[in-house]
N, C-alpha and C positions, 0 to 999 in steps of 0.2 A: 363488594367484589362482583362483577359479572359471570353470568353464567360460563361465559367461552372462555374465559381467562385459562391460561397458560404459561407457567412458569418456565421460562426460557432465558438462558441470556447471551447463548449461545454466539448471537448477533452484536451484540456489547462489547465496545471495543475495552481492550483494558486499560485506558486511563481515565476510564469513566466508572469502572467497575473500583481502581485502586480508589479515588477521590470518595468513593460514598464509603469505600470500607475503611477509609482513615477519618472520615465525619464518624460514624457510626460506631467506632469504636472509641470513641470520644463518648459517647454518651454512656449515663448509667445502664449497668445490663439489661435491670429489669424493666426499664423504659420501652413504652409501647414505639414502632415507628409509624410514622405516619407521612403520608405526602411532603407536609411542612419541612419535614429533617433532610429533603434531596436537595442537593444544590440545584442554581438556575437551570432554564433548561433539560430539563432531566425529563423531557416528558416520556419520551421513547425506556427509558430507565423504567420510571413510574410505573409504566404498563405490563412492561416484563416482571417486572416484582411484585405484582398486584395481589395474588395469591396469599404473598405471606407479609402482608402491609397489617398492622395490628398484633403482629409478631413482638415479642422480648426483641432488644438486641443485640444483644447477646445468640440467641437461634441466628437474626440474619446476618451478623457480622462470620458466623461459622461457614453460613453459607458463603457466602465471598469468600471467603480465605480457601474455600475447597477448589471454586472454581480459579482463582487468580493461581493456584496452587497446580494445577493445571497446563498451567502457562507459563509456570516460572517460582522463583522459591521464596521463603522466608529466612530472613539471617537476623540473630538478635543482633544489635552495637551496641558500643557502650560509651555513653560520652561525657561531661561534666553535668549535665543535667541527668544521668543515670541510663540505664537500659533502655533502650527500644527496640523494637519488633521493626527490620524494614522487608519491604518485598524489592526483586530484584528478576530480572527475564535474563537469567546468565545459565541455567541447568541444560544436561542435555536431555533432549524431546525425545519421545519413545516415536517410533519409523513409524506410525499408525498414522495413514493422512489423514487431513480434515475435512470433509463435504462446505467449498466455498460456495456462493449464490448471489445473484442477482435477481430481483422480480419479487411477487407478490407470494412469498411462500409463508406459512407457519408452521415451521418447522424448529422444536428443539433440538439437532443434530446437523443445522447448517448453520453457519456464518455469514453475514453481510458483506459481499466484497470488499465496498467502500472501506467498513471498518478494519478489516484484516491488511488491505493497505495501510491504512494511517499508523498501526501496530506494529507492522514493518519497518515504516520510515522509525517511525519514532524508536527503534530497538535499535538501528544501525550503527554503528558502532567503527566499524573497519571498510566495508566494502558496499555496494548499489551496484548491481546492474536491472539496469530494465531494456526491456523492447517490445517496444510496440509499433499495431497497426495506425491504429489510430488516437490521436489526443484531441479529438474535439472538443470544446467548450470546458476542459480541464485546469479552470483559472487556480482551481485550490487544490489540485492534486498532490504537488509538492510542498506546501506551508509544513505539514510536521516532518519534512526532513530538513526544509529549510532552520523550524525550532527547533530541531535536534540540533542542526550542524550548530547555531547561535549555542545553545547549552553547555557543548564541545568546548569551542571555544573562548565562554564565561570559565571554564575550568581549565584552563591552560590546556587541554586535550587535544589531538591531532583530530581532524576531520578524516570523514570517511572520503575514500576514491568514489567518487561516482562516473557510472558509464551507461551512457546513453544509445540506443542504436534503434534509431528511425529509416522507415519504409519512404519513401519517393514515387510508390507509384499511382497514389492518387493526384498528383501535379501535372493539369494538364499540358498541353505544348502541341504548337503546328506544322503539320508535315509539311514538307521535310525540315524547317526549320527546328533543329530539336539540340536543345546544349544542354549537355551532361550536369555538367557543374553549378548552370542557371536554375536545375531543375534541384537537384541539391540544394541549394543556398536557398531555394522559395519553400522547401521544405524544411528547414534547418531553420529560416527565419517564422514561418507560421509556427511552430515547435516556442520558439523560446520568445515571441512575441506574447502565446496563451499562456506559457506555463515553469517560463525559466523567470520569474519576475520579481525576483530578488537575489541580490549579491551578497555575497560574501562565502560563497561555496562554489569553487571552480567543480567542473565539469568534463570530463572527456566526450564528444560529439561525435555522434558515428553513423552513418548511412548504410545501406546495403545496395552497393553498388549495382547491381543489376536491378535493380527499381528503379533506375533510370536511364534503360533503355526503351527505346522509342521504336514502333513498328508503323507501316502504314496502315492507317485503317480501311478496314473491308464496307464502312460505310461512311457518308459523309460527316464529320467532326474530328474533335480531336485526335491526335497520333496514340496508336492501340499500346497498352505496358502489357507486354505479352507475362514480369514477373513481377512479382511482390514481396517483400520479407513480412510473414499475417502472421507471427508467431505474438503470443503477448507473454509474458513472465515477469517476474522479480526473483530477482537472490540477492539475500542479504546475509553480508558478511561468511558466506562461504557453508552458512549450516542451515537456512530454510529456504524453498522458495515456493512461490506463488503462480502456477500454472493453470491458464482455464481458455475458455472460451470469448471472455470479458474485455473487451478492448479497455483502454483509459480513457474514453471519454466520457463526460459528465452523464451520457444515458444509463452507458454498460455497468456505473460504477452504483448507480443507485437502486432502489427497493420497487420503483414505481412502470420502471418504461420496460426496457429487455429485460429479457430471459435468457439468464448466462450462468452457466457452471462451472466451478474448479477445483485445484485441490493446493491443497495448505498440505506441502511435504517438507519433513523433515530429516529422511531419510538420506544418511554419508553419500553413499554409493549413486543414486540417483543427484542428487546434488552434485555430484564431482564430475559425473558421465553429463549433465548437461551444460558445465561448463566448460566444460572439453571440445563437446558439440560447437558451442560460439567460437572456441577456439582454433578450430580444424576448419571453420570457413573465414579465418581472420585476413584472407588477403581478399576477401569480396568485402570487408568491412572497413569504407574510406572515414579520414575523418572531415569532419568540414571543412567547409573554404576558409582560411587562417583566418582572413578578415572580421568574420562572424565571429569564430571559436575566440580572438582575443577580444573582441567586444563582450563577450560575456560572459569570459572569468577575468 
C-alpha cells in the first residue's frame, strides 16, 4: 500500500461496485483479497480499495454492502436453487444531494460525473429526459441506456420514454440567409450522428426554439445567436436528477480535462418543480424535422 492511498469509492459507479461484491462474496470469508480476485479492468477499482487489499473477505464484502446500501437495498429471494441475497436501486433516497465532479480532484465525498450518468442510464426504468448544451465527441454516452433499454426488452418490459432537448445555437449560418428549420435539422442530425447510434429505443427529439434565431452580426462572420438553451440535467424516472455545470461532451464528462460541478438530487419537490420548469416553456420546445425524427426511431 502506498503512502497517499485513500479509501474512496465514492467515484465508483455501482455496477462495478455490485460485480466485485457478488465475486467477493463468493469466496471463502476468511480468504485474503488480493488484486487477482478484481475482475478485468478494475484498475481504477483496485486503487480506491488499496487500503484494505489483504483484508478477510468477508470485512470487504461488508464494506460493499454498506456503501451499494447507500444506493439502494438488499432483498433475499428464494428460488429452486434456495435463498439469495439480491441488491436492487428501487428505495427511496433520503433529499441529502450528492457533490457530482469533474476534474482532477481526490476527494471521498465527490462522485465522477461520468459515472453517476451511466448509474442513471442504467437505473431508468420509466422515463429520461436530458438537455443539454453541448454533446461533443459523446460517441458512448448513451450505450448504458441503450443496454438498459436491450435488458427491458429481453424481459418482455416496456421501455422507458426518452426525451431529448437540444440547443441550436452553436450552428453557424449567413446573414441574412438564415433558415430556422435548416439550423435545427444540422443540429438534430450532428446530435444523433455522435450519439443516437443505435436502434431500438425511439426517442422524442426536441430543440429550443429560440436557439435558432439569427441576428446580424456587429462583426464580420457568422450571423450573431443572440439565445441559447445552456441548461444541462438529467431526470430519471421522475425521482432523481442530475444538475451541474458539466455539459455531455466527452471533455465535461471525464476526470482529466474540465472542471465541472453538480449535484445528484433526490429531492420530490425539487424534482417536480423542475420538471414543471420544462414544462411551462413547452411551446419554445419544437420537435424535429419529422424526416429525421422518423429516421431514428
Amino acid at each position: 500500500m502506498t503512502s497517499d492511498s485513500q479509501l474512496s469509492l465514492a467515484r465508483v459507479d455501482t455496477d462495478r461496485l455490485e460485480q466485485l461484491w457478488r465475486l467477493l462474496s463468493a469466496m471463502p470469508a476468511k480468504a485474503r483479497v488480493g488484486e487477482a480476485d478484481f475482475p478485468p479492468g478494475s484498475e481504477a477499482l483496485v486503487a480506491s480499495l488499496e487500503p484494505v487489499l489483504g483484508q478477510p473477505a468477508w470485512l470487504v464484502v461488508a464494506l460493499l454492502e454498506a456503501v451499494l446500501a447507500e444506493r439502494g437495498s438488499f432483498a433475499k429471494t428464494v428460488t429452486n436453487a434456495g435463498p439469495t441475497i439480491e441488491y436492487k436501486i428501487e428505495r427511496q433516497y433520503p433529499a441529502s444531494p450528492e457533490l457530482v465532479w469533474s476534474g482532477d480532484l481526490r476527494s471521498p465525498t465527490a462522485r465522477m460525473t461520468r459515472w453517476v450518468i451511466e448509474d442513471l442510464f442504467r437505473s431508468a426504468s420509466q422515463q429520461v429526459l436530458i438537455a443539454g448544451y453541448s454533446f461533443d465527441g459523446a460517441k458512448d454516452l448513451f450505450d448504458p441506456l441503450f443496454d438498459r433499454a436491450g435488458k427491458l426488452a429481453a424481459e418482455g418490459l416496456p421501455l422507458p420514454h426518452v426525451r431529448v432537448i437540444l440547443d441550436c445555437s452553436r450552428v453557424k449560418a449567413d446573414w441574412p440567409n438564415v433558415d430556422a428549420e435548416a439550423i435545427a435539422r444540422e443540429a438534430g442530425e450532428r446530435f444523433i450522428k455522435t450519439c443516437w447510434t443505435r436502434p431500438g429505443l425511439p426517442a422524442e427529439f426536441l430543440y429550443y426554439a429560440p436557439s435558432t434565431v439569427r441576428e446580424k452580426p456587429w462583426k464580420p462572420g457568422p450571423a450573431f445567436a443572440p439565445n441559447s438553451m445552456h441548461a444541462k440535467c438529467v431526470v430519471v424516472d421522475r425521482s432523481i436528477a442530475l444538475v451541474g455545470s458539466a455539459n455531455f461532451s466527452s471533455r465535461a464528462r471525464n476526470n482529466r480535462d474540465n472542471v465541472e460541478v453538480g449535484a445528484l438530487i433526490r429531492d420530490h419537490h425539487f424534482i417536480q418543480s423542475l420538471l414543471a420548469a420544462w414544462e411551462a416553456i413547452g411551446e419554445q420546445l419544437v420537435v424535429l424535422p419529422d424526416v429525421l425524427a422518423t429516421r431514428v426511431t
